[in-house]
VOVEXDO-125241 format. One record per atom (N, C-alpha, C): residue number from 1; x, y, z; residue in three letters; atom name. Coordinates in nm, 2 decimals, always signed. Example, Ala and Ser with C-alpha at 12.3 -4.5 7.8 and 13.67 -1.06 7.14 Angstrom:
VOVEXDO-125241
<rec i="1" X="+1.32" Y="-0.57" Z="+0.78" aa="ALA" at="N"/>
<rec i="1" X="+1.23" Y="-0.45" Z="+0.78" aa="ALA" at="CA"/>
<rec i="1" X="+1.32" Y="-0.33" Z="+0.78" aa="ALA" at="C"/>
<rec i="2" X="+1.28" Y="-0.22" Z="+0.71" aa="SER" at="N"/>
<rec i="2" X="+1.37" Y="-0.11" Z="+0.71" aa="SER" at="CA"/>
<rec i="2" X="+1.29" Y="+0.00" Z="+0.79" aa="SER" at="C"/>
end
This chain:
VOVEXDO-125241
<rec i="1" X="-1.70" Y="+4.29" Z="+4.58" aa="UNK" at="N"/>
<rec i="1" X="-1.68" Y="+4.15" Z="+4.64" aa="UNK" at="CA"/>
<rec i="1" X="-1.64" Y="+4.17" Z="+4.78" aa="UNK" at="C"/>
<rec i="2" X="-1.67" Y="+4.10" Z="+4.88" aa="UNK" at="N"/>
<rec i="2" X="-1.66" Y="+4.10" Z="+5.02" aa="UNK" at="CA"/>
<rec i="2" X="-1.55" Y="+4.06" Z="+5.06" aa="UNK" at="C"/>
<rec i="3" X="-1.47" Y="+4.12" Z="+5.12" aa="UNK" at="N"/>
<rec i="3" X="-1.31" Y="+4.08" Z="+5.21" aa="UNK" at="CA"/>
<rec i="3" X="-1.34" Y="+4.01" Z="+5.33" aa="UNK" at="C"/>
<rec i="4" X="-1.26" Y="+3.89" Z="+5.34" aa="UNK" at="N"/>
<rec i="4" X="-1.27" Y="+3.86" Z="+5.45" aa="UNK" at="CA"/>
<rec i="4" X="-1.12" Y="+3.83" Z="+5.49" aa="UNK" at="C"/>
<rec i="5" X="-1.11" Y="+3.85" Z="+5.68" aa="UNK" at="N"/>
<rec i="5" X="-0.98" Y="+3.83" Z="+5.71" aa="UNK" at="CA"/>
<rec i="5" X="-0.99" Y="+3.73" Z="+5.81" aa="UNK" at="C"/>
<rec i="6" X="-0.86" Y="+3.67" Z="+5.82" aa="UNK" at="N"/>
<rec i="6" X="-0.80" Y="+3.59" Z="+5.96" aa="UNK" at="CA"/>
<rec i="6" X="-0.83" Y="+3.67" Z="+6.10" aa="UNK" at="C"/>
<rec i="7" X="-0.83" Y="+3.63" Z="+6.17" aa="UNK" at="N"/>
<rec i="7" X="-0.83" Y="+3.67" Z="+6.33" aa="UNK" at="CA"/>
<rec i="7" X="-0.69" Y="+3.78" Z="+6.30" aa="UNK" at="C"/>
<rec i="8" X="-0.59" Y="+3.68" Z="+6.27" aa="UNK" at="N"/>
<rec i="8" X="-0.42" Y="+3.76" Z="+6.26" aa="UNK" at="CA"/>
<rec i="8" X="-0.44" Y="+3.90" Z="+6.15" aa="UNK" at="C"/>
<rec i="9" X="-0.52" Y="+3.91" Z="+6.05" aa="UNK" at="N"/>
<rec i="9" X="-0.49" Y="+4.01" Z="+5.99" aa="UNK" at="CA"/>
<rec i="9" X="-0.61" Y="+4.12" Z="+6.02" aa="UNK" at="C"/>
<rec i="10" X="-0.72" Y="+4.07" Z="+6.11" aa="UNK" at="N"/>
<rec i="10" X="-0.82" Y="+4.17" Z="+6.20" aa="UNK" at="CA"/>
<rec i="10" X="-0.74" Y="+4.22" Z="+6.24" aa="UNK" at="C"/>
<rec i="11" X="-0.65" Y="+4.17" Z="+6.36" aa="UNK" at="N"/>
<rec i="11" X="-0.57" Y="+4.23" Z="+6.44" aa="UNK" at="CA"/>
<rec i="11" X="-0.51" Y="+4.35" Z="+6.39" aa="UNK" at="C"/>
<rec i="12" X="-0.44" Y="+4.29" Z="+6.27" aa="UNK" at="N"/>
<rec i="12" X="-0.31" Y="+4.37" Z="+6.25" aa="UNK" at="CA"/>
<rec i="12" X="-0.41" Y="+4.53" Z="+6.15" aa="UNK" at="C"/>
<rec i="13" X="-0.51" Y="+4.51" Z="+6.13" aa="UNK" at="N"/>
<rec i="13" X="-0.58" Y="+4.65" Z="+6.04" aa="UNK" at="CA"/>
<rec i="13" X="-0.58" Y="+4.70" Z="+6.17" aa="UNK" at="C"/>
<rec i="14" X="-0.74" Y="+4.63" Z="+6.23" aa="UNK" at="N"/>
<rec i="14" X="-0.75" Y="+4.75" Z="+6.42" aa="UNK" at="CA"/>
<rec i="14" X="-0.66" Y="+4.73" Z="+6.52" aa="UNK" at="C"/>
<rec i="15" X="-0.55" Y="+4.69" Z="+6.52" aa="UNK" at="N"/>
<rec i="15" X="-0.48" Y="+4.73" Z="+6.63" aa="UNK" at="CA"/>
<rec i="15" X="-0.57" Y="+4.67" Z="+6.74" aa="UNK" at="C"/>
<rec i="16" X="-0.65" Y="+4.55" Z="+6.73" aa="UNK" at="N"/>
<rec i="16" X="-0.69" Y="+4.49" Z="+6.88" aa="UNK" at="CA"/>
<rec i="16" X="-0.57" Y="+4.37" Z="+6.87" aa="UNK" at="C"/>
<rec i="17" X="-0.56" Y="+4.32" Z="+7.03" aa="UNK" at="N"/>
<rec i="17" X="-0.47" Y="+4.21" Z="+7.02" aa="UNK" at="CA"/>
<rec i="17" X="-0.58" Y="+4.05" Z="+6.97" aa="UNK" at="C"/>
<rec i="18" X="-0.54" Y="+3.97" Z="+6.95" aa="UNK" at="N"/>
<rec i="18" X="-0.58" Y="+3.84" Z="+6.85" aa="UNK" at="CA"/>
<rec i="18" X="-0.68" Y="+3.83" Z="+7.00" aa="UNK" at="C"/>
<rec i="19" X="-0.68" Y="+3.82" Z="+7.16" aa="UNK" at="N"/>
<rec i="19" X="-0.69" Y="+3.80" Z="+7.26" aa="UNK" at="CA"/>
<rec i="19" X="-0.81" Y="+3.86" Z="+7.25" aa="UNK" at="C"/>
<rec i="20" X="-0.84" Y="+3.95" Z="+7.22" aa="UNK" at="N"/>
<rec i="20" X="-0.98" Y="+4.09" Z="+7.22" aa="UNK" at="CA"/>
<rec i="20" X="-1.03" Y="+4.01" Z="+7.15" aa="UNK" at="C"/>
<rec i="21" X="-1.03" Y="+4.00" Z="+6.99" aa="UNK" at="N"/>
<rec i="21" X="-1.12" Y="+3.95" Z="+6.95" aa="UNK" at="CA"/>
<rec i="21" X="-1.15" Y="+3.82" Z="+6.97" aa="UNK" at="C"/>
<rec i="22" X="-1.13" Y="+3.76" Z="+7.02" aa="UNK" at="N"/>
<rec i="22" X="-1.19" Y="+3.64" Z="+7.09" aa="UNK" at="CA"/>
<rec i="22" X="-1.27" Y="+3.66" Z="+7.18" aa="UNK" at="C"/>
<rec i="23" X="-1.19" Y="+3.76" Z="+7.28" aa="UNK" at="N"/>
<rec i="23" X="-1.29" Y="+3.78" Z="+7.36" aa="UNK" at="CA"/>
<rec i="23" X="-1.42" Y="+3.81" Z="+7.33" aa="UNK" at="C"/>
<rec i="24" X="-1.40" Y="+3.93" Z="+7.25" aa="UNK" at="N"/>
<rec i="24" X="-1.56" Y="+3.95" Z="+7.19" aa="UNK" at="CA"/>
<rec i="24" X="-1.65" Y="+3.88" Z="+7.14" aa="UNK" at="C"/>
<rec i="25" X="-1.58" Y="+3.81" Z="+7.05" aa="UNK" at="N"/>
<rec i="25" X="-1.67" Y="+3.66" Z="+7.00" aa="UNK" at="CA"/>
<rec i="25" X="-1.76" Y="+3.59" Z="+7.17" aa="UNK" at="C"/>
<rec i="26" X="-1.66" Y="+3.59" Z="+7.17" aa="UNK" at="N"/>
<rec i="26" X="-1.69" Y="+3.47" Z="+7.32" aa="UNK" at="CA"/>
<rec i="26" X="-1.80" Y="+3.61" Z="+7.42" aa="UNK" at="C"/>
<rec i="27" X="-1.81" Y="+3.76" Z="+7.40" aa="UNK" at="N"/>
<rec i="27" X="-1.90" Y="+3.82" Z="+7.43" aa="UNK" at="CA"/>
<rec i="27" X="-2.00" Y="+3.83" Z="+7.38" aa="UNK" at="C"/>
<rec i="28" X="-1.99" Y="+3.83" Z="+7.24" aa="UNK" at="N"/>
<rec i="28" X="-2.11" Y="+3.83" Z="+7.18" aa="UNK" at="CA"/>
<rec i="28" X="-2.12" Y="+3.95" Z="+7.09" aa="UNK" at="C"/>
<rec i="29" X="-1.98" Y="+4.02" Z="+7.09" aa="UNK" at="N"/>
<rec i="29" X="-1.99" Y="+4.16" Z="+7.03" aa="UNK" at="CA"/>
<rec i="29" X="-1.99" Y="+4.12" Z="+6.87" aa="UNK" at="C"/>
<rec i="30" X="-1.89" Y="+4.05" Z="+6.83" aa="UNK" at="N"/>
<rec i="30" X="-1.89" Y="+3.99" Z="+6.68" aa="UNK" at="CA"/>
<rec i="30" X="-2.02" Y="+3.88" Z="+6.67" aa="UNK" at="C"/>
<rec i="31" X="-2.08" Y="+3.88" Z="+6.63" aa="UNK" at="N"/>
<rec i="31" X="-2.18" Y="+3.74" Z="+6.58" aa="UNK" at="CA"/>
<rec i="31" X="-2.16" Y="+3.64" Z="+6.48" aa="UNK" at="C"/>
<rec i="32" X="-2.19" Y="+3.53" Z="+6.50" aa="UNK" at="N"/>
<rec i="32" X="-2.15" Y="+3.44" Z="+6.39" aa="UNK" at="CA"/>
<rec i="32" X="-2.26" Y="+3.49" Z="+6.31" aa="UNK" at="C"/>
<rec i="33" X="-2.25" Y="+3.47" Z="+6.15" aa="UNK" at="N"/>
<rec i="33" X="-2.34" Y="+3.52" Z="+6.04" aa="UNK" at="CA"/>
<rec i="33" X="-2.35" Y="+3.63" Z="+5.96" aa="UNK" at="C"/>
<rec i="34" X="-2.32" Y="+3.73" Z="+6.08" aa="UNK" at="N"/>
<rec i="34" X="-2.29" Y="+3.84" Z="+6.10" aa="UNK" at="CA"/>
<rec i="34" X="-2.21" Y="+3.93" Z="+6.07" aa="UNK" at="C"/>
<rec i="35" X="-2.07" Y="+3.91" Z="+6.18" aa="UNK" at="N"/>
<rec i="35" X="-1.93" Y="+3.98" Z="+6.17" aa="UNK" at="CA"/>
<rec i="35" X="-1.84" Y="+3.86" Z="+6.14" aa="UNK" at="C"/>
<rec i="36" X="-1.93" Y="+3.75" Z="+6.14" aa="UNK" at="N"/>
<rec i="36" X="-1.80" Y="+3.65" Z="+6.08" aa="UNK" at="CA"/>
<rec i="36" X="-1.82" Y="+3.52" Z="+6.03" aa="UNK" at="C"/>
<rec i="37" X="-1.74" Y="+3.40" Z="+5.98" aa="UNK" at="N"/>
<rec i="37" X="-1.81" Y="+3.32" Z="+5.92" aa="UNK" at="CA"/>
<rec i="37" X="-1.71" Y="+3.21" Z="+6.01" aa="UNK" at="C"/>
<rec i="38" X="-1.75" Y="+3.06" Z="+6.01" aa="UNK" at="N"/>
<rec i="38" X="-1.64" Y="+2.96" Z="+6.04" aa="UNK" at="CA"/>
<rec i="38" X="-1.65" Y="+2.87" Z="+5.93" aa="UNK" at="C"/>
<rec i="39" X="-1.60" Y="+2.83" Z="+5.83" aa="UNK" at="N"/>
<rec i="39" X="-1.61" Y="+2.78" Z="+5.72" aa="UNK" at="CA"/>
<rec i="39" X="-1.55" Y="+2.63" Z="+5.78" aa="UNK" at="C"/>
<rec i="40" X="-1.46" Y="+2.61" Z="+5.88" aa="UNK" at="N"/>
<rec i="40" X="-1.39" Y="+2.50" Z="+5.93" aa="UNK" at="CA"/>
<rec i="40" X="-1.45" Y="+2.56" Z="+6.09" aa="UNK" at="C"/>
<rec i="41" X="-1.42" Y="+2.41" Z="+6.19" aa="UNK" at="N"/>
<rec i="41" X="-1.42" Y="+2.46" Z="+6.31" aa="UNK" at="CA"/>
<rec i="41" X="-1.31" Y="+2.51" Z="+6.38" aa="UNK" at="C"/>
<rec i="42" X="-1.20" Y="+2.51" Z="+6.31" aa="UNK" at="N"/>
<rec i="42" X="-1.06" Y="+2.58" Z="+6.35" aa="UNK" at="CA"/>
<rec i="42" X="-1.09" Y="+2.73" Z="+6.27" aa="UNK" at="C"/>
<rec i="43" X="-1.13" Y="+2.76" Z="+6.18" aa="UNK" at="N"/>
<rec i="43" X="-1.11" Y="+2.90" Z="+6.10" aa="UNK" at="CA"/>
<rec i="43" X="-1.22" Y="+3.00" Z="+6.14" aa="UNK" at="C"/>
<rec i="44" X="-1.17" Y="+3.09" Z="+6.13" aa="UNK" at="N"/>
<rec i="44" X="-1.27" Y="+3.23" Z="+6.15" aa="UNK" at="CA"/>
<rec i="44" X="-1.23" Y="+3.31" Z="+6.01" aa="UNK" at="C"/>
<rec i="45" X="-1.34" Y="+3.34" Z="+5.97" aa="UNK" at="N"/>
<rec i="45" X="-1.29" Y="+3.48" Z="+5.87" aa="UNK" at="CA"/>
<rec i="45" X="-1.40" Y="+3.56" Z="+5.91" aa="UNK" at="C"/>
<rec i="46" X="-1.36" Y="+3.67" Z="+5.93" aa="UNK" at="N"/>
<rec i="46" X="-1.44" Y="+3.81" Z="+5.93" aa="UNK" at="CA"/>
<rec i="46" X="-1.50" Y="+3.88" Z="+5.78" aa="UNK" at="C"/>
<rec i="47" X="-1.59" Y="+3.94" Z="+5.80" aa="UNK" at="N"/>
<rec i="47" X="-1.63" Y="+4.00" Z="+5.69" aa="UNK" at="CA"/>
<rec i="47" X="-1.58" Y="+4.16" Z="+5.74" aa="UNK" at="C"/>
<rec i="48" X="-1.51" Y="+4.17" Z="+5.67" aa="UNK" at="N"/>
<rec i="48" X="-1.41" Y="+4.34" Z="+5.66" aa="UNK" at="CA"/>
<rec i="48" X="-1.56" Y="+4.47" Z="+5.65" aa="UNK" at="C"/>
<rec i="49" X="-1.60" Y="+4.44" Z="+5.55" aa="UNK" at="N"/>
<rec i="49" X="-1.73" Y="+4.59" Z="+5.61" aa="UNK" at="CA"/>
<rec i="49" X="-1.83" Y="+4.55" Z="+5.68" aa="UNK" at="C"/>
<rec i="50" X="-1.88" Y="+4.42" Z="+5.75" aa="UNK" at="N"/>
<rec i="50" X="-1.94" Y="+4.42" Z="+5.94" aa="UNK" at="CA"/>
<rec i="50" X="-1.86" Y="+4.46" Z="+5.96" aa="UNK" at="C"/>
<rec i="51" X="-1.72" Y="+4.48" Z="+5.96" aa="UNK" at="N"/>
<rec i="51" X="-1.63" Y="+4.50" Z="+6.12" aa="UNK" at="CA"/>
<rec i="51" X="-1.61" Y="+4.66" Z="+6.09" aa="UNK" at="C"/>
<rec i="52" X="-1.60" Y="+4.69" Z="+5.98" aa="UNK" at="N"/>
<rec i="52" X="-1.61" Y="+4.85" Z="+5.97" aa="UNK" at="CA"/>
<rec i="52" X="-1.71" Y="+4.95" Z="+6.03" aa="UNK" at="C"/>
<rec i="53" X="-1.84" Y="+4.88" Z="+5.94" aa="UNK" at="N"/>
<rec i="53" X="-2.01" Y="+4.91" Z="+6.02" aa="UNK" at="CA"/>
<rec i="53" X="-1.98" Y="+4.90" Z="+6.17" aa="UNK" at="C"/>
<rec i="54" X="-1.99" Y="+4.80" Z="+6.23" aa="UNK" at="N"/>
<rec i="54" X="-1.98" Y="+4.76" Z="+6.40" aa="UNK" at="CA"/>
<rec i="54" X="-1.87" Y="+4.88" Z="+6.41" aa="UNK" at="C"/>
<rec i="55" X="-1.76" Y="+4.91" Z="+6.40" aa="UNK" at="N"/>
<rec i="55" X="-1.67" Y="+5.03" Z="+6.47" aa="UNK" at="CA"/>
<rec i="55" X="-1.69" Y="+5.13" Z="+6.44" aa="UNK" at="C"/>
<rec i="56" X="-1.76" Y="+5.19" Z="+6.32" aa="UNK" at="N"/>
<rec i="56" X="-1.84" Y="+5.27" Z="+6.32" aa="UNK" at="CA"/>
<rec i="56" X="-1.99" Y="+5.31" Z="+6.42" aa="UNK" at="C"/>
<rec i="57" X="-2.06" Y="+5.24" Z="+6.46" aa="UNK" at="N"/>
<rec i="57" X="-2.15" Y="+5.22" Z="+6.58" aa="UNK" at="CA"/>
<rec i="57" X="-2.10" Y="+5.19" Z="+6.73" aa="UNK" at="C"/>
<rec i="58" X="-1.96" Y="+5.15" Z="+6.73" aa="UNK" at="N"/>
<rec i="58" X="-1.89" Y="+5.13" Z="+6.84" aa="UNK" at="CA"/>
<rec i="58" X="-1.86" Y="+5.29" Z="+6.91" aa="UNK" at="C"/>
<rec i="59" X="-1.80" Y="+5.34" Z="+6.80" aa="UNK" at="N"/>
<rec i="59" X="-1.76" Y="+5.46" Z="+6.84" aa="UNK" at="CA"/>
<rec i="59" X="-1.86" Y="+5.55" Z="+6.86" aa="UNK" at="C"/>
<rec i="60" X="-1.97" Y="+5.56" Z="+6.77" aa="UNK" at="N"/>
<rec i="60" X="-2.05" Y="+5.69" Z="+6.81" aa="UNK" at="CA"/>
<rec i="60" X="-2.14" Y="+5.67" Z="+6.93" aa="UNK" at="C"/>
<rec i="61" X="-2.16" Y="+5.48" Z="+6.99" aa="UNK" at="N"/>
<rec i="61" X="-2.26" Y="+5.44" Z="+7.04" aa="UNK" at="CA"/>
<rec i="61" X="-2.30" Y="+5.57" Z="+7.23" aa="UNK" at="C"/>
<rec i="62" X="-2.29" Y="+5.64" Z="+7.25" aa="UNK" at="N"/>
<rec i="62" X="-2.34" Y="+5.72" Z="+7.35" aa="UNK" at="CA"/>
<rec i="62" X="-2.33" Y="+5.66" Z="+7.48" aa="UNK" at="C"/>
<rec i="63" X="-2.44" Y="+5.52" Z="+7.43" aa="UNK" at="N"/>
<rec i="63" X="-2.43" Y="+5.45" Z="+7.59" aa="UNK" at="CA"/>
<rec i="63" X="-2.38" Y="+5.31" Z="+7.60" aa="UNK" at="C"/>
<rec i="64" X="-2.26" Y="+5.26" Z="+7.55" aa="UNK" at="N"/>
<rec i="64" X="-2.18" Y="+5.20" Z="+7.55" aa="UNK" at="CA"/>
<rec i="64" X="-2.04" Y="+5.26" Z="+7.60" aa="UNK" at="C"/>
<rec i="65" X="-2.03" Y="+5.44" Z="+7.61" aa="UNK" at="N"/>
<rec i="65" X="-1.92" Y="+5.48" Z="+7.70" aa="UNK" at="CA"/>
<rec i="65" X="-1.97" Y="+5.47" Z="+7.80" aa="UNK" at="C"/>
<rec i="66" X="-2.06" Y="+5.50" Z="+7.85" aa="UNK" at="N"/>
<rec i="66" X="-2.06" Y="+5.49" Z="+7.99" aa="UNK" at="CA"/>
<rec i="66" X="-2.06" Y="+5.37" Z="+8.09" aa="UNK" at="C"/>
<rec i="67" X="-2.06" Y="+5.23" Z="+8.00" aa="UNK" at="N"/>
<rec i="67" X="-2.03" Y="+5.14" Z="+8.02" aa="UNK" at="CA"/>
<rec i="67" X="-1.89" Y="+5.07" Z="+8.10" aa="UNK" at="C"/>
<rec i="68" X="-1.86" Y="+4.97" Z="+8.19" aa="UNK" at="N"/>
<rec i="68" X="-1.76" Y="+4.96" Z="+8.22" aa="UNK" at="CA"/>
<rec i="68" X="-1.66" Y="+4.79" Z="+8.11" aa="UNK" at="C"/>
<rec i="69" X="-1.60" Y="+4.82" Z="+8.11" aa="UNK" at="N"/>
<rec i="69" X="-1.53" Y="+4.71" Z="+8.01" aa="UNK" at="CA"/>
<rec i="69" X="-1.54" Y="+4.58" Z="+8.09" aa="UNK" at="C"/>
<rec i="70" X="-1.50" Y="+4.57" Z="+8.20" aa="UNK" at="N"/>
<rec i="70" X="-1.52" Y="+4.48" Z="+8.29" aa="UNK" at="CA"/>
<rec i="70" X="-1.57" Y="+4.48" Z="+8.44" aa="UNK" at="C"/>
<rec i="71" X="-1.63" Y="+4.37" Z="+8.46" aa="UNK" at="N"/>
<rec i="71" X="-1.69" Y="+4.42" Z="+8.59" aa="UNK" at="CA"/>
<rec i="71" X="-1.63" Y="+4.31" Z="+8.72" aa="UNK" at="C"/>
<rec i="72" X="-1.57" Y="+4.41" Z="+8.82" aa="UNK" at="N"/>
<rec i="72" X="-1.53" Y="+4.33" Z="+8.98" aa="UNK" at="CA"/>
<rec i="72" X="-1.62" Y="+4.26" Z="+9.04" aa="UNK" at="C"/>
<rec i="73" X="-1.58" Y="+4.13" Z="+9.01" aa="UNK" at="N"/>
<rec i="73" X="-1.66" Y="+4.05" Z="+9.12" aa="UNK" at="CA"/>
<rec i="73" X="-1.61" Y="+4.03" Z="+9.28" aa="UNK" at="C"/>
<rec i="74" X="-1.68" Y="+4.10" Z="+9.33" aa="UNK" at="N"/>
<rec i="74" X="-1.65" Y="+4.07" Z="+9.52" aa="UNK" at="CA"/>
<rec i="74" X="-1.70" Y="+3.96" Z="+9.55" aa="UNK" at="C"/>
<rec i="75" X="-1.66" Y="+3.89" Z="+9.69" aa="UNK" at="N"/>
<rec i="75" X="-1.67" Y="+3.80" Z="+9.76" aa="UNK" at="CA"/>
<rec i="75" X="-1.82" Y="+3.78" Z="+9.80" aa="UNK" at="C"/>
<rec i="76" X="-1.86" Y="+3.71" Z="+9.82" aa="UNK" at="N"/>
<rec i="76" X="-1.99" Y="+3.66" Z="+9.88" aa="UNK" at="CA"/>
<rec i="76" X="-2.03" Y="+3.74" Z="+9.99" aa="UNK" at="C"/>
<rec i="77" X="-2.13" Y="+3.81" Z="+10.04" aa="UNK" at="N"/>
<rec i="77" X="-2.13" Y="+3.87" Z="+10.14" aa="UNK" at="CA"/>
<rec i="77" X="-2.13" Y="+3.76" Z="+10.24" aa="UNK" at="C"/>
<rec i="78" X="-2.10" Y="+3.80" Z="+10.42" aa="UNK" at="N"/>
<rec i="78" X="-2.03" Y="+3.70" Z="+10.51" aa="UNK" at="CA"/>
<rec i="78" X="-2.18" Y="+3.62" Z="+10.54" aa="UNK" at="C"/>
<rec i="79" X="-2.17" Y="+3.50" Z="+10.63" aa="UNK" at="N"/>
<rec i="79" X="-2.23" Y="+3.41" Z="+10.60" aa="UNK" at="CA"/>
<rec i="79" X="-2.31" Y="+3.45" Z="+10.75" aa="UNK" at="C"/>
<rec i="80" X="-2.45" Y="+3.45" Z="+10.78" aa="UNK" at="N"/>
<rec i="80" X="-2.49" Y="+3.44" Z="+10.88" aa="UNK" at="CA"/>
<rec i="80" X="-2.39" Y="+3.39" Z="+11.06" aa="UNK" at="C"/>
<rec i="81" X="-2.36" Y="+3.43" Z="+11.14" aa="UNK" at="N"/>
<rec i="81" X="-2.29" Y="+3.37" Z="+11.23" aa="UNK" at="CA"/>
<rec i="81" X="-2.36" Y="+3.22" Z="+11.29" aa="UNK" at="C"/>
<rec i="82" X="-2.51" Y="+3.20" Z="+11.30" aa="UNK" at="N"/>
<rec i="82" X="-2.59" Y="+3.10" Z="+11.34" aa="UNK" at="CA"/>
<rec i="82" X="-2.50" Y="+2.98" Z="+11.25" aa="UNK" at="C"/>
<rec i="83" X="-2.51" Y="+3.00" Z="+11.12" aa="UNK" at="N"/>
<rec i="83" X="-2.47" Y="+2.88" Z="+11.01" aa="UNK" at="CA"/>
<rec i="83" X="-2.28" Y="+2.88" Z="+11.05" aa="UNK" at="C"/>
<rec i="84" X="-2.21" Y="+2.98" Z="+11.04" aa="UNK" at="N"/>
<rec i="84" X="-2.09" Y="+2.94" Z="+11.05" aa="UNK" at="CA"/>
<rec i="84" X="-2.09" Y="+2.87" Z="+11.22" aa="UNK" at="C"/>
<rec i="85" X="-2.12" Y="+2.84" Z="+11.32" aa="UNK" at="N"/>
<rec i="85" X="-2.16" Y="+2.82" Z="+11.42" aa="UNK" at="CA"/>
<rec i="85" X="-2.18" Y="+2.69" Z="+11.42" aa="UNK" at="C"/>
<rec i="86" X="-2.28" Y="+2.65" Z="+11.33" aa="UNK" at="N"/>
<rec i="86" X="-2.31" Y="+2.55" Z="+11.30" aa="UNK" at="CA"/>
<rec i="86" X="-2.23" Y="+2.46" Z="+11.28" aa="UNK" at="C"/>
<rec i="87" X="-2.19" Y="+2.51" Z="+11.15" aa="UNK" at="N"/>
<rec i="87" X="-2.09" Y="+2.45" Z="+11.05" aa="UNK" at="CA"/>
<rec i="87" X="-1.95" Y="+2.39" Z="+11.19" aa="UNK" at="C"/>
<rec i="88" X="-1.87" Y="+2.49" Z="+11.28" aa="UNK" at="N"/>
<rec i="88" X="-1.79" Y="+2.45" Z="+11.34" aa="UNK" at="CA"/>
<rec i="88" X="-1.87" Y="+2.34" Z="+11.43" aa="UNK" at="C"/>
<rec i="89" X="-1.96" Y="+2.38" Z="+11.50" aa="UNK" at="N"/>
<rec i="89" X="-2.00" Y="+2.25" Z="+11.58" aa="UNK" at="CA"/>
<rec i="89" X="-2.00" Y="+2.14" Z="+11.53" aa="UNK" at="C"/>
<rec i="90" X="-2.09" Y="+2.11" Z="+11.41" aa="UNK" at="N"/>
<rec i="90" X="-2.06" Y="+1.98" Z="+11.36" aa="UNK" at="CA"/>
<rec i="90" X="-1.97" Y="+1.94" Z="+11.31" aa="UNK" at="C"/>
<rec i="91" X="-1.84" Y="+2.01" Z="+11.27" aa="UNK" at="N"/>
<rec i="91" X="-1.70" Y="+1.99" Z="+11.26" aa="UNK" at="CA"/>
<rec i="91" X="-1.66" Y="+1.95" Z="+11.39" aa="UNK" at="C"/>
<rec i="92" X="-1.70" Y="+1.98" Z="+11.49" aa="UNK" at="N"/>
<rec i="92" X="-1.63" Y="+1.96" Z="+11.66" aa="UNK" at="CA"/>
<rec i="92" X="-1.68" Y="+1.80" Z="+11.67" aa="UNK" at="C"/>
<rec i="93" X="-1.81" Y="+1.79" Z="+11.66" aa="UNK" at="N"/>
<rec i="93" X="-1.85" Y="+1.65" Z="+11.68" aa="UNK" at="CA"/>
<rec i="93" X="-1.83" Y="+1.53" Z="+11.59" aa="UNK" at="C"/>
<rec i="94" X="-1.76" Y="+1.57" Z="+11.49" aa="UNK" at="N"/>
<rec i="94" X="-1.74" Y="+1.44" Z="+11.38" aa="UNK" at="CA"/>
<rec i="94" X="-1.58" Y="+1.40" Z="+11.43" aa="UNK" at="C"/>
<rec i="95" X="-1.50" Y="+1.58" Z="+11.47" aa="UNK" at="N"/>
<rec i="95" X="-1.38" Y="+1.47" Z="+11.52" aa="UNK" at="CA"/>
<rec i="95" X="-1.42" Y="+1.44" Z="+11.66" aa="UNK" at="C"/>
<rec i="96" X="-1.47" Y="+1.46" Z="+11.77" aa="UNK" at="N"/>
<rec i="96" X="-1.51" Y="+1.41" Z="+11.86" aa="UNK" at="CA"/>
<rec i="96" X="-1.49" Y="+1.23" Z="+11.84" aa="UNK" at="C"/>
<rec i="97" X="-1.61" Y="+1.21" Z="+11.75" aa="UNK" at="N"/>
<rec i="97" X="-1.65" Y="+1.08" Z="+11.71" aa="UNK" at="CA"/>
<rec i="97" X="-1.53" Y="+0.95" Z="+11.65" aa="UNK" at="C"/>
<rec i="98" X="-1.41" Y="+1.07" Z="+11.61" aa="UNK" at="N"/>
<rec i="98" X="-1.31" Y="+0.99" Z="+11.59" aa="UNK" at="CA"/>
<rec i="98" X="-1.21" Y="+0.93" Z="+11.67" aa="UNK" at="C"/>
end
């Protein structure tokens, strides 16, 4: 017969915080169907051997370590000088106009 758990007692077998697996849901690492069920729109239960399977493949997966867990988003590169140029002049002439 199939086990299934709360988010709270996921946590408490793997030692992820309640925070991770959401996250992952919301990544797409757990799947609905799959690694878990929503029987209500407030409830999650997990199916206990997907999440075994999945850490099992988590860990051996090769090219998922060389992976980064998250990735830095930098700033926009800088904006042409013609456009920011722009941009002030027509700032200059609207208060002008006031």
């Amino acid at each position: 017969m199939e086990e299934y758990l709360t988010v709270k007692e996921l946590s408490q077998r793997t030692k992820l915080a309640t925070q991770t697996i959401y996250n992952f849901i919301h990544l797409g690492k757990f799947t609905l169907g799959q690694h878990y069920l929503k029987p209500t729109p407030k409830k999650i239960l997990f199916k206990w051997s997907e999440i075994l399977r999945w850490m099992g493949e988590e860990m051996i997966s090769p090219t998922q370590a060389s992976e980064p867990i998250f990735e830095l988003k930098t700033d926009s590169p800088e904006k042409p000088a013609s456009t920011k140029k722009a941009k002030q002049t027509s700032q200059r002439k609207s208060l002008i106009k006031i």
